[in-house]
DSSP file (Angstrom, degrees, kcal/mol; ACC not computed):
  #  RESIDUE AA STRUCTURE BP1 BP2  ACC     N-H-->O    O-->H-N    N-H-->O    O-->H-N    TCO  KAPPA ALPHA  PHI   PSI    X-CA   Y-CA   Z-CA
    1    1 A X              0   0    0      0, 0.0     2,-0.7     0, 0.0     0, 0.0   0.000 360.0 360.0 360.0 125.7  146.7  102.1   59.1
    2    2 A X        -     0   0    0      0, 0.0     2,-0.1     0, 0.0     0, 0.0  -0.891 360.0-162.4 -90.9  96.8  145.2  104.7   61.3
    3    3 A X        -     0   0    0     -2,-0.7     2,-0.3     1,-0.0     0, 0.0  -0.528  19.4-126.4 -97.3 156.7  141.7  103.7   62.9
    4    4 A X        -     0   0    0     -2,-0.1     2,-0.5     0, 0.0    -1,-0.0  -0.834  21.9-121.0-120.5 141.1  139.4  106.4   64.3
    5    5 A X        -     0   0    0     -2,-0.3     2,-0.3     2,-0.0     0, 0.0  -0.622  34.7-148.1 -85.9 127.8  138.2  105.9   68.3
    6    6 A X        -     0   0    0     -2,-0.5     2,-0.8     1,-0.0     5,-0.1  -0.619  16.5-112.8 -87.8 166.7  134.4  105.9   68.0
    7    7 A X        +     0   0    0     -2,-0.3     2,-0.1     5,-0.1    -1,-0.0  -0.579  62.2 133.2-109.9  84.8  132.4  107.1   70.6
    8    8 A X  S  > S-     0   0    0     -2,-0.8     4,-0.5     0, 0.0    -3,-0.0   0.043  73.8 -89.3 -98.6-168.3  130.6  104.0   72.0
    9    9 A X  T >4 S+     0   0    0      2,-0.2     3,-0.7     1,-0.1    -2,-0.0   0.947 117.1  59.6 -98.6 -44.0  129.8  102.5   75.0
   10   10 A X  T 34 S+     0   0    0      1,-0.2    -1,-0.1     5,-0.0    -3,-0.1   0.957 122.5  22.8 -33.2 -73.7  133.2  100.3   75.1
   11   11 A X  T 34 S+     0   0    0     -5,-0.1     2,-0.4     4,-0.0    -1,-0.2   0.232  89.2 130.8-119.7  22.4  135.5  103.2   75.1
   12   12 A X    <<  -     0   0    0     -3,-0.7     4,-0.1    -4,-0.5    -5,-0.1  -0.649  50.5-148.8 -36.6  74.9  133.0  106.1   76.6
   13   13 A X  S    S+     0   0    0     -2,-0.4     2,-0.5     2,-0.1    -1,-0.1   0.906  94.7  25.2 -15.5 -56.1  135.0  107.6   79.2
   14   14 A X        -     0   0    0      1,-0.2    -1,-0.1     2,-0.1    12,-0.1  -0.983  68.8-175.7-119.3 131.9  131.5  108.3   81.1
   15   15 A X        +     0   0    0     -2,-0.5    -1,-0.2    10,-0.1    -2,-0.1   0.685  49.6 118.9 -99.3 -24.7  128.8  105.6   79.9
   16   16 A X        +     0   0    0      9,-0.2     2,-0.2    -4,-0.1    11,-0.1   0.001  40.0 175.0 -23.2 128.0  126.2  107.5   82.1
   17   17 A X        -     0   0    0      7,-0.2     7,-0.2     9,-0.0     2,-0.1  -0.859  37.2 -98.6-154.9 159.5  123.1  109.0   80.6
   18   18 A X     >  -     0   0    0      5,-1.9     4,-2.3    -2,-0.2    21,-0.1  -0.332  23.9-140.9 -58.9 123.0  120.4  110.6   81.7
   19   19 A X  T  4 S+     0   0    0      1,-0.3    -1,-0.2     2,-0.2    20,-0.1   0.353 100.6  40.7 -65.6 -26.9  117.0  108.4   82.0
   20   20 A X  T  4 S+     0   0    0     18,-0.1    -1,-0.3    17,-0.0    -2,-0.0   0.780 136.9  10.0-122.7 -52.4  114.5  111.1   80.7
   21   21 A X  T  4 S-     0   0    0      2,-0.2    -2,-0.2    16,-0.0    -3,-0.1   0.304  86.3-128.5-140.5  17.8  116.7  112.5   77.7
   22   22 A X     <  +     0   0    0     -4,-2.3    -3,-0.1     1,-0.2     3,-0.0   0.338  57.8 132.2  51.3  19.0  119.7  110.4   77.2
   23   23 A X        -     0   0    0      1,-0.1    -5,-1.9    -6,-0.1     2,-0.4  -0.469  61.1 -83.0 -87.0-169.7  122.7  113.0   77.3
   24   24 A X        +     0   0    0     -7,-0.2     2,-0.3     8,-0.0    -7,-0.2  -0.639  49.0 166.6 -94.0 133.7  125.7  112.3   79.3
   25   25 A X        -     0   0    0     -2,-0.4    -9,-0.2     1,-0.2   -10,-0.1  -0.770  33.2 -81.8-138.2 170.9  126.2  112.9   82.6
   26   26 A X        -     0   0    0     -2,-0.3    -1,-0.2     1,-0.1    -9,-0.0   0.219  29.4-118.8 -47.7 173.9  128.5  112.0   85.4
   27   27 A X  S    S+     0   0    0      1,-0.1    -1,-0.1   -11,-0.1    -2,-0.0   0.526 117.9  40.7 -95.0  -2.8  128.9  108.9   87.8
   28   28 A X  S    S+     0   0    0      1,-0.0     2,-0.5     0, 0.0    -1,-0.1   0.492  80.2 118.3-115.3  10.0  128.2  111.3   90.3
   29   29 A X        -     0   0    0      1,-0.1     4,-0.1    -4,-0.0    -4,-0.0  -0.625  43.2-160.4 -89.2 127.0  125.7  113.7   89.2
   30   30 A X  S    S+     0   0    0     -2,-0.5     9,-1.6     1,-0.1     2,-0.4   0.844  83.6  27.7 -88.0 -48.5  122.3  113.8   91.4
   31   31 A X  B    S-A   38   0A   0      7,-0.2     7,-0.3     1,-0.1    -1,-0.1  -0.902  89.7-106.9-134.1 141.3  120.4  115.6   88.2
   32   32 A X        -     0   0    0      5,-3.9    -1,-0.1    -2,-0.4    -2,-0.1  -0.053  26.9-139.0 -51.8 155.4  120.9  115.5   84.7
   33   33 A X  S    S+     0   0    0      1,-0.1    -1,-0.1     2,-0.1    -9,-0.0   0.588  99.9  46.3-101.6   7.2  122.7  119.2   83.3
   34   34 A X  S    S+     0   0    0      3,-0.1    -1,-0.1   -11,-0.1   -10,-0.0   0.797 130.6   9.4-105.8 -33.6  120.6  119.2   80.4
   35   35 A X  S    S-     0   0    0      2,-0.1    -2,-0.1   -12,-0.1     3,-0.1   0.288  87.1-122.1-115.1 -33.6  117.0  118.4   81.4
   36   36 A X        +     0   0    0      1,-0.2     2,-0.3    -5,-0.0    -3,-0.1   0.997  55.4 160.9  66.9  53.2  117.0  118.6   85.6
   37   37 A X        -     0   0    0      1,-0.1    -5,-3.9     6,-0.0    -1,-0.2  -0.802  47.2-115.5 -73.8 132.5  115.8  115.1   85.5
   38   38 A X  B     -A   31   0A   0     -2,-0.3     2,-0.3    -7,-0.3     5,-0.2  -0.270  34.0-154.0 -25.7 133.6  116.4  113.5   88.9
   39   39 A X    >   -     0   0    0     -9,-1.6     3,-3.1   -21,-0.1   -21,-0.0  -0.774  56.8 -24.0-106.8 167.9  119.1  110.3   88.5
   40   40 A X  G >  S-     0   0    0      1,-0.3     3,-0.8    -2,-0.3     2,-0.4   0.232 133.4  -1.4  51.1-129.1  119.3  107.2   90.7
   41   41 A X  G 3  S+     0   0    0      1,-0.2    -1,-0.3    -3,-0.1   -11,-0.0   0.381 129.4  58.7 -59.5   4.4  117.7  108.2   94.6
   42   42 A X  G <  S+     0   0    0     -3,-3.1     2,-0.5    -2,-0.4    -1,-0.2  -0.115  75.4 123.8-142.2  36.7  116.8  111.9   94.0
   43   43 A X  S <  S-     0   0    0     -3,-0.8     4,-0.2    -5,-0.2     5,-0.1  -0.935  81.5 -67.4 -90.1 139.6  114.2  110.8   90.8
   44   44 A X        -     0   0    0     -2,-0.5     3,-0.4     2,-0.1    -1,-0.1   0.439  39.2-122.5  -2.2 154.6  110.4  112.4   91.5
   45   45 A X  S >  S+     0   0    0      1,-0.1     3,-1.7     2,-0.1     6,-0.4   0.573 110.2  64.5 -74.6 -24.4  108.6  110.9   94.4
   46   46 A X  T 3  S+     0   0    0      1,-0.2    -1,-0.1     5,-0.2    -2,-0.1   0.153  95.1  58.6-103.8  30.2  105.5  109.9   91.8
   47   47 A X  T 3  S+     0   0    0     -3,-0.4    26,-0.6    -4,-0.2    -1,-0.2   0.447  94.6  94.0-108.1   0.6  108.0  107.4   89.8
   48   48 A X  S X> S-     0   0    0     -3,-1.7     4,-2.2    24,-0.1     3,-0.8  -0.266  90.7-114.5 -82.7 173.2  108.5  105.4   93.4
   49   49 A X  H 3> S+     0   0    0      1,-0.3     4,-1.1     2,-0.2     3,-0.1   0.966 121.2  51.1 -68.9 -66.6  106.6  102.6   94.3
   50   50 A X  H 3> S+     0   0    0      1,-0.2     4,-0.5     2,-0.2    -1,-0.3   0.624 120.8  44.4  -5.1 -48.1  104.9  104.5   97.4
   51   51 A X  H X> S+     0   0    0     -3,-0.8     3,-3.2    -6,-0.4     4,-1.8   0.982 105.5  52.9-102.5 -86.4  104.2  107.1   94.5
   52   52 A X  H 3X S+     0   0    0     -4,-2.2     4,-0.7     1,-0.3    -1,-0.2   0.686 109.4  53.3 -56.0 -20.8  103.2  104.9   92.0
   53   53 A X  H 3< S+     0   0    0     -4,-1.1     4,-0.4    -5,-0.2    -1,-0.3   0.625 111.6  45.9 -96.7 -14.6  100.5  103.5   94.9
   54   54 A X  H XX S+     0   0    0     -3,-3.2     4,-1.7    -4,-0.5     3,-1.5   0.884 109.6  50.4 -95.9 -51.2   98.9  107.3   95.7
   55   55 A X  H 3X S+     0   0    0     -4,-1.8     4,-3.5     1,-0.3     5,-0.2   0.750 103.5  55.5 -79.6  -6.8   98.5  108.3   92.5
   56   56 A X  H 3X S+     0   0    0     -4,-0.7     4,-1.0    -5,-0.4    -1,-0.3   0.868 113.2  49.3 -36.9 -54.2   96.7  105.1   91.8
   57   57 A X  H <4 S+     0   0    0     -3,-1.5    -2,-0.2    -4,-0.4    -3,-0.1   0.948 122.5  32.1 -52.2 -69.1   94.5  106.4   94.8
   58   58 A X  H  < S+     0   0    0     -4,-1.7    -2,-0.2     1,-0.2    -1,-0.2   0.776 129.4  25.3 -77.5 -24.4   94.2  109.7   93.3
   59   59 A X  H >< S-     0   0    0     -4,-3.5     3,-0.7     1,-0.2     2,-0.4   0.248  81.0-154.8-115.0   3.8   94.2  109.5   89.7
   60   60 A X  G >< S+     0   0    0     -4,-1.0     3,-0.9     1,-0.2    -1,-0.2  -0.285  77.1   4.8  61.1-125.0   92.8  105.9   89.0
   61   61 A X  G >  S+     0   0    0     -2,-0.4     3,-2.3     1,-0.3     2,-0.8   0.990 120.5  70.7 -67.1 -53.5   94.0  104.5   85.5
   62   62 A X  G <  S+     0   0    0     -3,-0.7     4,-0.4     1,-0.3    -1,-0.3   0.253  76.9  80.4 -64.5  20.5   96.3  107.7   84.5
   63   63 A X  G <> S+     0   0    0     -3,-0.9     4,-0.6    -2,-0.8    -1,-0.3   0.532  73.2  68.8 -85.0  -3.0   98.6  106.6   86.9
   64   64 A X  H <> S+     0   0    0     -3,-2.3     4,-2.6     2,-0.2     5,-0.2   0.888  89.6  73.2 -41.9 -58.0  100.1  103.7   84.3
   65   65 A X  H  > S+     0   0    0     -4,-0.3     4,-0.5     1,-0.2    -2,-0.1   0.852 111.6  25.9 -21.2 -83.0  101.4  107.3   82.5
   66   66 A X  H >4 S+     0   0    0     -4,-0.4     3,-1.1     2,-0.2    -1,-0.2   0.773 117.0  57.1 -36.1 -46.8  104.0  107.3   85.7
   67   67 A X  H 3< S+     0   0    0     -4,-0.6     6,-0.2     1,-0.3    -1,-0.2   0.979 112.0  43.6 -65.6 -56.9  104.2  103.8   86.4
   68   68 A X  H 3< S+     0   0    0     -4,-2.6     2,-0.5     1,-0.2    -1,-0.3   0.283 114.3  49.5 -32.3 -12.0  105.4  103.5   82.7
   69   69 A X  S << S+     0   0    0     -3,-1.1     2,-0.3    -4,-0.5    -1,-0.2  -0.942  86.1 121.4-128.6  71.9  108.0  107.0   82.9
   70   70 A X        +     0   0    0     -2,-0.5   -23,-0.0     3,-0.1     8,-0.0  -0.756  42.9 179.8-138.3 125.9  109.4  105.4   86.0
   71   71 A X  S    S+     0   0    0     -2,-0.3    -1,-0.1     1,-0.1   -31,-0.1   0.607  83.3  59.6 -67.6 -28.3  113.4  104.6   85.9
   72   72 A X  S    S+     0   0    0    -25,-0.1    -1,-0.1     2,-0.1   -24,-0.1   0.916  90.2  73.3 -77.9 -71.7  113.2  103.3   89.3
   73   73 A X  S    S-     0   0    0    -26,-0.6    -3,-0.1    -6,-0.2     5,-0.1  -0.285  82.2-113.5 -79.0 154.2  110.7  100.4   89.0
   74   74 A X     >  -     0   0    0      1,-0.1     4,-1.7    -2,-0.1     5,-0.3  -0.113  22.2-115.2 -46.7 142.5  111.5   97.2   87.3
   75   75 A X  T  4 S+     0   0    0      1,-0.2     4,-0.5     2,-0.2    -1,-0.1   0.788 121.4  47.5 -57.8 -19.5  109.8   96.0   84.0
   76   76 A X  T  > S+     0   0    0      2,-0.2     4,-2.3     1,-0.1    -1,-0.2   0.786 110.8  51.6 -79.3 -46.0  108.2   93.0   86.2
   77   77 A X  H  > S+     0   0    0      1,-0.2     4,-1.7     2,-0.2    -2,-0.2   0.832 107.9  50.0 -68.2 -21.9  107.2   95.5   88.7
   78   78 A X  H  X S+     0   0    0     -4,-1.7     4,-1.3     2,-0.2    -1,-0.2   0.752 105.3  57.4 -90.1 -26.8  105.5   97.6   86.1
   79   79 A X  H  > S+     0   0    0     -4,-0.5     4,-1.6    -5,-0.3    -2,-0.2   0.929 112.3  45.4 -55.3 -50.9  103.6   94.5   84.7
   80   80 A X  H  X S+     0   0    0     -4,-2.3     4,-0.7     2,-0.2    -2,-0.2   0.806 109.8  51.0 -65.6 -48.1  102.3   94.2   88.2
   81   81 A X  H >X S+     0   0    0     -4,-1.7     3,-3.1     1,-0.3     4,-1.0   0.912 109.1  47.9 -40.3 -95.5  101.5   97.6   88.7
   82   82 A X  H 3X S+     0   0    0     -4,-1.3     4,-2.2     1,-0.3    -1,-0.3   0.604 112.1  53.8 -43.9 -50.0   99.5   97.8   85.5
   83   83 A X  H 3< S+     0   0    0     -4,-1.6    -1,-0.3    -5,-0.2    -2,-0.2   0.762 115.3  46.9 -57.3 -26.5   97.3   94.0   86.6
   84   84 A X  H XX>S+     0   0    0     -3,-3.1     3,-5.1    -4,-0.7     4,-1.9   0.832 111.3  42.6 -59.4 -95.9   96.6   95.7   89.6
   85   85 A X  H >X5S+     0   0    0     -4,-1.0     3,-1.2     1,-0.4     4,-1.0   0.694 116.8  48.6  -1.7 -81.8   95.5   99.0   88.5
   86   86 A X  H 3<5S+     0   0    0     -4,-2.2    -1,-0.4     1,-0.3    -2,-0.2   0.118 111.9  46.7 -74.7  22.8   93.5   97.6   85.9
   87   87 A X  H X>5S+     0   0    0     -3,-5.1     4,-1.2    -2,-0.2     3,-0.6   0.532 115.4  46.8-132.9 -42.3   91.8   95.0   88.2
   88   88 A X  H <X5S+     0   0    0     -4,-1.9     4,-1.2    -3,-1.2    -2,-0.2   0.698 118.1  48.9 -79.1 -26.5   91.0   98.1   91.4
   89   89 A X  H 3<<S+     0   0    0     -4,-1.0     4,-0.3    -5,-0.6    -1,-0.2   0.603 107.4  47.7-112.0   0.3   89.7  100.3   88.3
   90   90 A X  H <> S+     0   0    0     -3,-0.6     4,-3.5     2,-0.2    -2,-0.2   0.657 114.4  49.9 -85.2 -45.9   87.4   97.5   86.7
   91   91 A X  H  X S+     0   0    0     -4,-1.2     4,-1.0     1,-0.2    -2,-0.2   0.708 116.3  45.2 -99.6 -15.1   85.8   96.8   90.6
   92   92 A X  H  < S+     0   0    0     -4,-1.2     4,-0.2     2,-0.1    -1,-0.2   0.741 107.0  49.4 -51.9 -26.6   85.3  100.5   90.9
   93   93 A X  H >> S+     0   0    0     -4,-0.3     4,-2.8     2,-0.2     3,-1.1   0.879 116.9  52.9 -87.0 -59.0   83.8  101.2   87.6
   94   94 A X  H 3X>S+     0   0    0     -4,-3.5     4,-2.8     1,-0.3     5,-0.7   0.957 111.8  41.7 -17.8 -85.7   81.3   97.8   88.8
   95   95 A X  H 3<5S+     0   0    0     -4,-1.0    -1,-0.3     1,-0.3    -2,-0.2   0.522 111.9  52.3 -64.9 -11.1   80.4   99.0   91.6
   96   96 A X  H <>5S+     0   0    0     -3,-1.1     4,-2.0    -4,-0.2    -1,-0.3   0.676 111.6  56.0 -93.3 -26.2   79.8  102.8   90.3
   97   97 A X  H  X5S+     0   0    0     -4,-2.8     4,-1.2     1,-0.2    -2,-0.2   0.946 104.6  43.0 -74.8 -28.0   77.8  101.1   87.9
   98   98 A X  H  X5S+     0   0    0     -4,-2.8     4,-3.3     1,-0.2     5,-0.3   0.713 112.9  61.4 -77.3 -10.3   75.1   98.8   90.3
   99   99 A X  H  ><S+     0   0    0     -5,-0.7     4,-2.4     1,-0.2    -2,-0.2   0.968 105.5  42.2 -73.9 -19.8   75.1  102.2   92.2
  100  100 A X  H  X S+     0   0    0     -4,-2.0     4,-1.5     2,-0.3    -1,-0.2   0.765 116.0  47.9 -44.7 -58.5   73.8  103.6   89.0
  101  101 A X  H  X S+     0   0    0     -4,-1.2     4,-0.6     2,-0.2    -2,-0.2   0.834 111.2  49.6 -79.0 -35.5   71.5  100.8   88.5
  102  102 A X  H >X S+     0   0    0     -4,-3.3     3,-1.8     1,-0.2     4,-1.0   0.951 113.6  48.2 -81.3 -41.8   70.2  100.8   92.2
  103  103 A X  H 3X S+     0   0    0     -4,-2.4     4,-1.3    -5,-0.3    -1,-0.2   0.667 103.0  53.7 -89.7   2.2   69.5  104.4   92.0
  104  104 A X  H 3X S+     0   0    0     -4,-1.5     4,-1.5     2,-0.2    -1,-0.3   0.700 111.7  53.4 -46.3 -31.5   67.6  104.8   88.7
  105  105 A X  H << S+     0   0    0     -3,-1.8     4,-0.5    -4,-0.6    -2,-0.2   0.705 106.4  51.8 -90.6  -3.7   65.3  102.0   90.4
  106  106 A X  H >X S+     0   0    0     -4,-1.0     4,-1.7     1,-0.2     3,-1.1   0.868 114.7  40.3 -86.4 -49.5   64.8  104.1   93.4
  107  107 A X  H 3< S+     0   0    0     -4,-1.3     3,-0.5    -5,-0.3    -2,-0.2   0.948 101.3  76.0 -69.7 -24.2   63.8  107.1   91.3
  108  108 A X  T 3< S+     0   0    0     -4,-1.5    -1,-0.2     1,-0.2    -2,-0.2   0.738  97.2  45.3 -11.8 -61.1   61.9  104.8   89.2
  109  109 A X  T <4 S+     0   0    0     -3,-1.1    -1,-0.2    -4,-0.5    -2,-0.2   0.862  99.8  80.0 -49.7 -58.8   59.3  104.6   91.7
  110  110 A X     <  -     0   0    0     -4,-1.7     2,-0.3    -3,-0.5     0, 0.0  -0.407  64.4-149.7 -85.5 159.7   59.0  108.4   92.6
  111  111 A X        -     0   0    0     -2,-0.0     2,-0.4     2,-0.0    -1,-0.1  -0.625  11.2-141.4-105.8-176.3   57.0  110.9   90.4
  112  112 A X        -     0   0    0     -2,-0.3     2,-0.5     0, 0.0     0, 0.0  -0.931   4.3-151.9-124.5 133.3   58.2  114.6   90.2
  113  113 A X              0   0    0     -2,-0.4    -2,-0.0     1,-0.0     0, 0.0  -0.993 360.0 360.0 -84.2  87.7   55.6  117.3   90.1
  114  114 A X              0   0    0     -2,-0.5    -1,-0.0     0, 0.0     0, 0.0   0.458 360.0 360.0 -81.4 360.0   57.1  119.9   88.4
């Protein structure tokens, strides 16, 4: 009886694939050859932790988008991320909101002469 070799992870010459788009790529190849996704050290600076902590900075909540796409950080690390985040974007959104409150009471006061 003649069995046919499947092509699986068991008997996969190269078990490498690419992070972003799953084809296969070498054990030594810096970017995928199908997508130009970054592998292992030379993936995007905004999926690294440094990364993941500026665009926090810059972009507020839509920096989860990254944290979440990021090959690099751990599923624990992404947990953290994401309790952060949403705990820094809660005590801004507060605080934008008494600023709100205190300057409606300011204007409150004054009349306008149009």
């Amino acid at each position: 009886m003649v069995t046919e070799s499947r092509n699986n992870a068991f008997n996969d010459p190269n078990p490498y694939a690419c992070w972003a788009c799953g084809a296969h790529i070498a054990a030594d190849d810096n970017y995928c050859r199908k997508c130009g996704k970054g592998q292992g050290g030379f993936v995007s600076w905004y999926y690294k932790h440094w990364g993941a902590i500026l665009l926090t900075l810059a972009l507020g909540p839509f920096s989860l988008y990254f944290v979440w796409r990021s090959p690099i950080l751990p599923r624990k690390a992404k947990w953290i991320y994401t309790v952060l985040i949403s705990l820094i974007t809660w005590y801004v959104a507060e605080k934008l909101y008494h600023f709100w409150l205190f300057f409606q009471g300011m204007l409150d006061g004054m009349r306008f002469l149009y």
